[in-house]
TORNUDO-840892 format. One record per residue: residue in one letter; z, x, y of N, C-alpha, C in turn. Coordinates in nm, 4 decimals. Layout:
BEGIN
+--------+----------+----------+----------+----------+----------+----------+----------+----------+----------+
! residu !      n_w !      n_u !      n_v !     ca_w !     ca_u !     ca_v !      c_w !      c_u !      c_v !
+--------+----------+----------+----------+----------+----------+----------+----------+----------+----------+
!      a !        Z !        X !        Y !        Z !        X !        Y !        Z !        X !        Y !
...
+--------+----------+----------+----------+----------+----------+----------+----------+----------+----------+
END
This chain:
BEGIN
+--------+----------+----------+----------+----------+----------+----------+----------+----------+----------+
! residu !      n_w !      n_u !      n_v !     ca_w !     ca_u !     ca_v !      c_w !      c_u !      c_v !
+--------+----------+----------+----------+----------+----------+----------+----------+----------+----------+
!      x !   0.9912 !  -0.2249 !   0.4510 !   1.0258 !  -0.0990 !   0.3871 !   1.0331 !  -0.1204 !   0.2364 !
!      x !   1.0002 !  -0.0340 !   0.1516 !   1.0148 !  -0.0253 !   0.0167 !   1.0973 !   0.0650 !  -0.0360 !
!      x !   1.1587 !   0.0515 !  -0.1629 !   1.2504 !   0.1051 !  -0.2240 !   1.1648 !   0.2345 !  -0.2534 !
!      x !   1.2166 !   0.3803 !  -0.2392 !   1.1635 !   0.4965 !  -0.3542 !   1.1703 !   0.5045 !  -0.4374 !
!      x !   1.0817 !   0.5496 !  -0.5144 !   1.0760 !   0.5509 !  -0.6678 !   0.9539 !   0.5040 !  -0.7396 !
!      x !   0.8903 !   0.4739 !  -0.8523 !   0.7918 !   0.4456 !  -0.8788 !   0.7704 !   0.2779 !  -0.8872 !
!      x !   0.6381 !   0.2093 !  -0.8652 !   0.6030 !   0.0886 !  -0.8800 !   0.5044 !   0.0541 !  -0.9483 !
!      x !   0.4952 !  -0.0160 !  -1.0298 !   0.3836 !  -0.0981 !  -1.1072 !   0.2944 !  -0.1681 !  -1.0542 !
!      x !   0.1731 !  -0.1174 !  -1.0814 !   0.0643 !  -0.2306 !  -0.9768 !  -0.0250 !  -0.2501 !  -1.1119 !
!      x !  -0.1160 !  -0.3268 !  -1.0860 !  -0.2262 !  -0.3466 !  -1.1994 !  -0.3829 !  -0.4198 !  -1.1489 !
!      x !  -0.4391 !  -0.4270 !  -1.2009 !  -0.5611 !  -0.4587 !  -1.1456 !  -0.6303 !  -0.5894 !  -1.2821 !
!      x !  -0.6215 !  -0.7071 !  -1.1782 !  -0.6048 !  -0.8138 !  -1.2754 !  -0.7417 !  -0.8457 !  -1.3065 !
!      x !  -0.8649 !  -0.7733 !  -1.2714 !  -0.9998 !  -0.8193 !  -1.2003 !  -1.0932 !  -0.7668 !  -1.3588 !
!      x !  -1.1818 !  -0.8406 !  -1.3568 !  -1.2319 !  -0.8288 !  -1.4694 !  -1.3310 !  -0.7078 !  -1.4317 !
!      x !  -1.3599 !  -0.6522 !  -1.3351 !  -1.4117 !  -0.5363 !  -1.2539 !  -1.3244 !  -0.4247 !  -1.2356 !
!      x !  -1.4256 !  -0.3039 !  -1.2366 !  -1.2890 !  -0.1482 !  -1.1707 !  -1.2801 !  -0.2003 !  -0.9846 !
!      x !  -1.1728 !  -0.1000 !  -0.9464 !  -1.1138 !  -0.1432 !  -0.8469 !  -1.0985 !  -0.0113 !  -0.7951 !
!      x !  -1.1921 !  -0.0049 !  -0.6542 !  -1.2092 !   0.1825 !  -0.6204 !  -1.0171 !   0.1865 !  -0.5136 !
!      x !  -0.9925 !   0.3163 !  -0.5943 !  -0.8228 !   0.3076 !  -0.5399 !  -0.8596 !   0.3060 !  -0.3818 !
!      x !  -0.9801 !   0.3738 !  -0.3323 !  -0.9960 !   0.3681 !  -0.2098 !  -0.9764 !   0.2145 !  -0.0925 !
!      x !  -1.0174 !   0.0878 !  -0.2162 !  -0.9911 !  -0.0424 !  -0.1732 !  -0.8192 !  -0.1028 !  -0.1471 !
!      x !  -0.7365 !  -0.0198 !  -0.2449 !  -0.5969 !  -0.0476 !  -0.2123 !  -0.5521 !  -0.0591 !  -0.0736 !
!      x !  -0.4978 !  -0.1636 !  -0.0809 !  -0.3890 !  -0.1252 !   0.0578 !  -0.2548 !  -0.1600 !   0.0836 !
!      x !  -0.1750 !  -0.0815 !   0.1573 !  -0.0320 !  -0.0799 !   0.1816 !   0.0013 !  -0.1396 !   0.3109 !
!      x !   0.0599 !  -0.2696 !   0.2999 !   0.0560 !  -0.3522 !   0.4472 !  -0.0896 !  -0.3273 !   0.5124 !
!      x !  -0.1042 !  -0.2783 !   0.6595 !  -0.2763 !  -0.2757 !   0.7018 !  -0.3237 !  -0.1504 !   0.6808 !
!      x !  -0.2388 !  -0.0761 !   0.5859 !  -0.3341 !   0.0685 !   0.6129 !  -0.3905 !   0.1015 !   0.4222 !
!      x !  -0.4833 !   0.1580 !   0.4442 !  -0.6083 !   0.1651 !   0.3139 !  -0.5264 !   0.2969 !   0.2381 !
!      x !  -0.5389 !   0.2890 !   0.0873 !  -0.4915 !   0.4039 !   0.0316 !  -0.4778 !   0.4815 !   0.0669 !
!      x !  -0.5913 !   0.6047 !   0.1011 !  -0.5934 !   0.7296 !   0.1984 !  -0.4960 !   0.7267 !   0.2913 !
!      x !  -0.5133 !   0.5816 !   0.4195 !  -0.4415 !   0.6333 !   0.5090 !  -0.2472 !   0.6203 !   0.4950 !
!      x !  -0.2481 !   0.5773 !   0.3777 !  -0.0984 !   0.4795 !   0.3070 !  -0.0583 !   0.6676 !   0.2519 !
!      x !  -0.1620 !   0.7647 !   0.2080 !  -0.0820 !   0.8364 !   0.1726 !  -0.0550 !   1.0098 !   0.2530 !
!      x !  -0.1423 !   0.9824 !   0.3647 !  -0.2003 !   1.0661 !   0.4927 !  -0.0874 !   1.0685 !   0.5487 !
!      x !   0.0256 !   0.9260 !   0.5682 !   0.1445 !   0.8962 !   0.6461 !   0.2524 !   0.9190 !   0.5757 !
!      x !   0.2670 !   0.9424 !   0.4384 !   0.3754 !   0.9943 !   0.3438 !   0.3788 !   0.8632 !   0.3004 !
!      x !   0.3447 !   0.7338 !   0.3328 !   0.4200 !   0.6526 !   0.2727 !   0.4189 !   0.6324 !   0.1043 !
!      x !   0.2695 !   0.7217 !   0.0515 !   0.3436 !   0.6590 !  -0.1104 !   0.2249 !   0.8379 !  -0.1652 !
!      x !   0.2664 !   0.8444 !  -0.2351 !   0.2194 !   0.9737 !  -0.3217 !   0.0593 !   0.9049 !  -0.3577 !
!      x !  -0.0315 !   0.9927 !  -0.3704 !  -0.1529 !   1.0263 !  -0.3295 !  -0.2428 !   1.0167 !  -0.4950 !
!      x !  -0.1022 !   0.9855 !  -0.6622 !  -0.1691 !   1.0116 !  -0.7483 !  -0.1313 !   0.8818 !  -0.8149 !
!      x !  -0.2323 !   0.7644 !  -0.9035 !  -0.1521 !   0.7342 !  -0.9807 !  -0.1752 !   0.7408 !  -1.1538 !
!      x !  -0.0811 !   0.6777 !  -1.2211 !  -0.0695 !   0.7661 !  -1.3930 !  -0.1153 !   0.5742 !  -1.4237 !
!      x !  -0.1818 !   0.6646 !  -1.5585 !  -0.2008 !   0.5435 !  -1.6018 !  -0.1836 !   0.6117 !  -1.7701 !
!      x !  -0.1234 !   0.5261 !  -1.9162 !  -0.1101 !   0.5131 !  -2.0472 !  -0.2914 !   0.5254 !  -2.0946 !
!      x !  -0.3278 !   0.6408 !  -2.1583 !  -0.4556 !   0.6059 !  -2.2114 !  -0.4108 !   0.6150 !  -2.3561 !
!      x !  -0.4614 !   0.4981 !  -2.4459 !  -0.4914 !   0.5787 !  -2.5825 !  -0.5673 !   0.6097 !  -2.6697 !
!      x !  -0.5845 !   0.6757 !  -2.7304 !  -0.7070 !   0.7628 !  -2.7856 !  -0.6777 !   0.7909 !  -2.9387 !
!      x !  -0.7180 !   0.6954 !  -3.0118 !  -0.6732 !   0.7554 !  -3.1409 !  -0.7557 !   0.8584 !  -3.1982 !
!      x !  -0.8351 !   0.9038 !  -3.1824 !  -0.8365 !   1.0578 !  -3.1751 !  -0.7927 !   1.1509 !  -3.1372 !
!      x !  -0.8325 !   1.1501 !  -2.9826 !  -0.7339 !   1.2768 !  -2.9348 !  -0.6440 !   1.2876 !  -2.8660 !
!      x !  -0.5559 !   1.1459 !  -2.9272 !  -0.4173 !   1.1197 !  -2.9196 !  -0.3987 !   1.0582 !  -2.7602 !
!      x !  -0.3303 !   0.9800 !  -2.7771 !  -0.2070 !   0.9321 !  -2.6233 !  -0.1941 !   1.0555 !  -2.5091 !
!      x !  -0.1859 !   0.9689 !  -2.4431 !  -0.1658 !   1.0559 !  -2.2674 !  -0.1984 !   1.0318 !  -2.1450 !
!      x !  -0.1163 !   1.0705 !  -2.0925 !  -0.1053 !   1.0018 !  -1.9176 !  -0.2366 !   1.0753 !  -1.8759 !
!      x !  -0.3097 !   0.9778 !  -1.7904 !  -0.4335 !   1.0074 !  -1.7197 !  -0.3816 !   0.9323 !  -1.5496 !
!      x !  -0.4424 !   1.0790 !  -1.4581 !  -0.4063 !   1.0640 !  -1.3400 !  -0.5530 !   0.9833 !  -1.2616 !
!      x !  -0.5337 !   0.9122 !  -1.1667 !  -0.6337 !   0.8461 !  -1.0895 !  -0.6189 !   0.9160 !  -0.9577 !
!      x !  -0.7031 !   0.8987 !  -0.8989 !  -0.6426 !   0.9698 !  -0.7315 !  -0.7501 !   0.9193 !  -0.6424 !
!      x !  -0.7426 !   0.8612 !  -0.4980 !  -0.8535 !   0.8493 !  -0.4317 !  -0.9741 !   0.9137 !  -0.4887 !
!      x !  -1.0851 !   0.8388 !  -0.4734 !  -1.2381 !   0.8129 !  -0.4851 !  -1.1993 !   0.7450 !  -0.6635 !
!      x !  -1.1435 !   0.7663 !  -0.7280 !  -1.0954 !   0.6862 !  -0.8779 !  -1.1117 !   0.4903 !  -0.8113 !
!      x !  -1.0983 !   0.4790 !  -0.9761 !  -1.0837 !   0.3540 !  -1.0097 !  -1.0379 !   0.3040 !  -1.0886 !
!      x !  -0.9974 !   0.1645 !  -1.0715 !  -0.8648 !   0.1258 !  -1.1461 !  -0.9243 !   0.0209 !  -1.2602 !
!      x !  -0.8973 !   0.0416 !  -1.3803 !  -0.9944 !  -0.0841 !  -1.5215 !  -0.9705 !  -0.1758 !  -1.4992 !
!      x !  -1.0477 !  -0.2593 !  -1.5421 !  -0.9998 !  -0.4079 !  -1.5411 !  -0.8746 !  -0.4372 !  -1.6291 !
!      x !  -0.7826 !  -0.4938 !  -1.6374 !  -0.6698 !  -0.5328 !  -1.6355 !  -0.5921 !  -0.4590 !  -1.7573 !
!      x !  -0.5697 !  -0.3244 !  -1.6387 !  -0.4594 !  -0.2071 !  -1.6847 !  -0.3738 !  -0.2063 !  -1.5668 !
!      x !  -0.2640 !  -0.1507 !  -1.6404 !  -0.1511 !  -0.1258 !  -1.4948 !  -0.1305 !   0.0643 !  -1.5227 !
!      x !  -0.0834 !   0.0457 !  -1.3661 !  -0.0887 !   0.1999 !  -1.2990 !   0.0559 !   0.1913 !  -1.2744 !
!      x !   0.0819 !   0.3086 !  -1.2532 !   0.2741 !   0.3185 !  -1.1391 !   0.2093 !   0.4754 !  -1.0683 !
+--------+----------+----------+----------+----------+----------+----------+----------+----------+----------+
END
């Protein structure tokens, strides 16, 4: 069992990482969030010195950068 609330994951891989590949104990993103066990979106820090800072959402069929962290 896991605590509620938000968690930090990151993707250490010098490659993107399709969220669809995640998994929660044996079950694959989709089905990790089909069962309630974890919310279906995650945020990630972009920055943009142009058009400024801001949370960018990922969500199944997404992918995760090479070594950025998500919650």
């Amino acid at each position: 069992m896991t605590d509620a609330g938000w968690h930090a994951i990151g993707n250490p891989f010098g490659i993107d990482v399709n969220v669809d590949a995640l998994k929660l104990g044996n079950k694959v993103f989709s089905q990790a969030v089909s069962s309630n066990l974890i919310e279906g979106t995650l945020y990630r820090w972009a920055v943009d010195v142009t058009a400024g800072d801001s949370y960018q959402t990922v969500t199944i069929g997404g992918t995760l950068n090479p070594w950025e962290g998500y919650w």
